[in-house]
N, C-alpha and C positions, 0 to 999 in steps of 0.2 A: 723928566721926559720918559716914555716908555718905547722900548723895543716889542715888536710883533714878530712873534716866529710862526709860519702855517706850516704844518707838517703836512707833504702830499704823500701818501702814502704807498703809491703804487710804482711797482717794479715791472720790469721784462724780467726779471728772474731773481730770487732770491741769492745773493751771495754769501757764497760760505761762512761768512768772518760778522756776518750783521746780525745784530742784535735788538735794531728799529722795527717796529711794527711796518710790515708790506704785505699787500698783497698784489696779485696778477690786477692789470690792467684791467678794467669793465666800462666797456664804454656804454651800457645799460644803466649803471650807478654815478658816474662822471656826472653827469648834469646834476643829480643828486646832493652827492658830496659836496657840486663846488656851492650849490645855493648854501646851505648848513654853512659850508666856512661862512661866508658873508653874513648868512641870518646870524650866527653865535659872533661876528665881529659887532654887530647891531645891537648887542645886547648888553654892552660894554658899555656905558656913557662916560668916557673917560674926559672930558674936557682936556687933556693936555696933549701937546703934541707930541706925534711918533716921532723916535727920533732915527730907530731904525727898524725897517719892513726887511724879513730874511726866510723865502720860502725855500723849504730845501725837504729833505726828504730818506725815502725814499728817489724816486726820481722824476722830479717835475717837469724835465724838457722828454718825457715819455709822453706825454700830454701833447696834442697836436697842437699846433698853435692858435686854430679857428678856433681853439676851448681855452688854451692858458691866456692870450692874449688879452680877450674880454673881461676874466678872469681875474687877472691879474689890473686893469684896468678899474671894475669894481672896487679893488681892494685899495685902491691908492687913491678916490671918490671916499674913503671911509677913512681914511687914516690921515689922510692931510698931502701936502709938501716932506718928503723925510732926508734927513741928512745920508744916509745910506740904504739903497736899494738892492738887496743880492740875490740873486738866484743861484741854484747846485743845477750841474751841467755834465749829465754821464756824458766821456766822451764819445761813446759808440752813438750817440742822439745827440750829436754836434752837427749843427745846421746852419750855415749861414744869413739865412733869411730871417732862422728864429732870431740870432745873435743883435740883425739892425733892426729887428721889431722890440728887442727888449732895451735894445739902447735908445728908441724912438719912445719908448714908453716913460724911459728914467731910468731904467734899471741905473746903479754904476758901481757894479760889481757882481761878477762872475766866479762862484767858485766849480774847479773842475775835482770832479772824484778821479784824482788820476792814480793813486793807490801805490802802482809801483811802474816804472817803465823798462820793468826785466817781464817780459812775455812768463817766463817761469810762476813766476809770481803770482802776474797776472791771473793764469790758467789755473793755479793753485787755489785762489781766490776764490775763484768762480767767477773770475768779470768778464763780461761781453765785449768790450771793448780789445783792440791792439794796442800794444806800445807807442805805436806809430801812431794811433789817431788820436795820442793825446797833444803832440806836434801841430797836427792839423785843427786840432780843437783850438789852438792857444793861436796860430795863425787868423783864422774865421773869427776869432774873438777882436785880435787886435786891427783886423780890416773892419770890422763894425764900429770901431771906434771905444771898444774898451779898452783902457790903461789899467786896470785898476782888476788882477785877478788872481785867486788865491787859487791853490794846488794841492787835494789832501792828500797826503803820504802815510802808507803804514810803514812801521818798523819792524824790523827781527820777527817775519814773515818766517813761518816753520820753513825749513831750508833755504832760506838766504842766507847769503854772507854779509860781513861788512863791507867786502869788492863790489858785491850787487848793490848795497846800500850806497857805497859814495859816487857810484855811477849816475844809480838816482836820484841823488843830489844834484851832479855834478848837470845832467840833463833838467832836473825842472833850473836849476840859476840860468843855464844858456835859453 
């Protein structure tokens, strides 16, 4: 079986610590881009089934949903039925509507870039997001009806401690 990963490449802002290809959003190139993923998925004649679709990024809930939605839809027309469907979900572009349109679509798994949930960190980082909206991110996921979601974490973040570390631990298990 094959796994599909679409790498969406674009950012609200580059953060300190990344090393993925991003750039600024262009909603000039968007329509663009997404044709190209699908044409180059077309050009694939794999006969066998996907077994896992995982677009993630950069940041693909930066994408409005009038563009990922379809988008996203296209691409699972091409790949079949798949046993895991995941999207990467910056928390500061946590939306509730996106959350039950991607669980209406199939998604069933959400990963969130929550990084670290000491604002120090965060700010350190370069991230957009609060502490706090990775809480509300993970709430808005689990009313849309996901079970099933993953939390990235970095470690020994230049000036953390192991205290800020087990904290955010201790906050993504609760």
């Amino acid at each position: 079986d094959l796994s599909v990963y679409v790498h969406i490449p674009f950012c609200a802002r580059k953060c300190r610590y990344c090393s993925f290809y991003s750039v600024p959003l262009d909603g000039q190139i968007l329509p663009s881009f997404l044709t190209a993923v699908l044409t180059e998925l077309d050009l694939y004649n794999h006969n066998l089934p996907v077994e896992t679709l995982y677009i993630g990024g950069g940041s693909p809930s930066l994408i409005a949903a009038e563009h990922l939605i379809p988008f996203l839809r296209q691409m699972l027309k091409r790949t079949g039925p798949v046993c895991e469907f995941t999207v990467e979900i910056n928390p500061a572009q946590a939306d509730q509507l996106l959350f039950a349109q991607l669980k209406d679509l199939g998604a069933s798994r959400l990963s969130l870039g929550a990084q670290s949930f000491d604002q120090k960190d965060l700010d350190f980082l370069g991230r957009l997001h609060r502490a706090e909206d990775i809480g509300r991110a993970v709430d808005q996921a689990r009313a849309a009806g996901f079970d099933n979601l993953g939390l990235d974490l970095i470690y020994a973040i230049p000036g953390s401690s192991r205290k800020t570390w087990k904290q955010t631990l201790q906050k993504a298990i609760d």
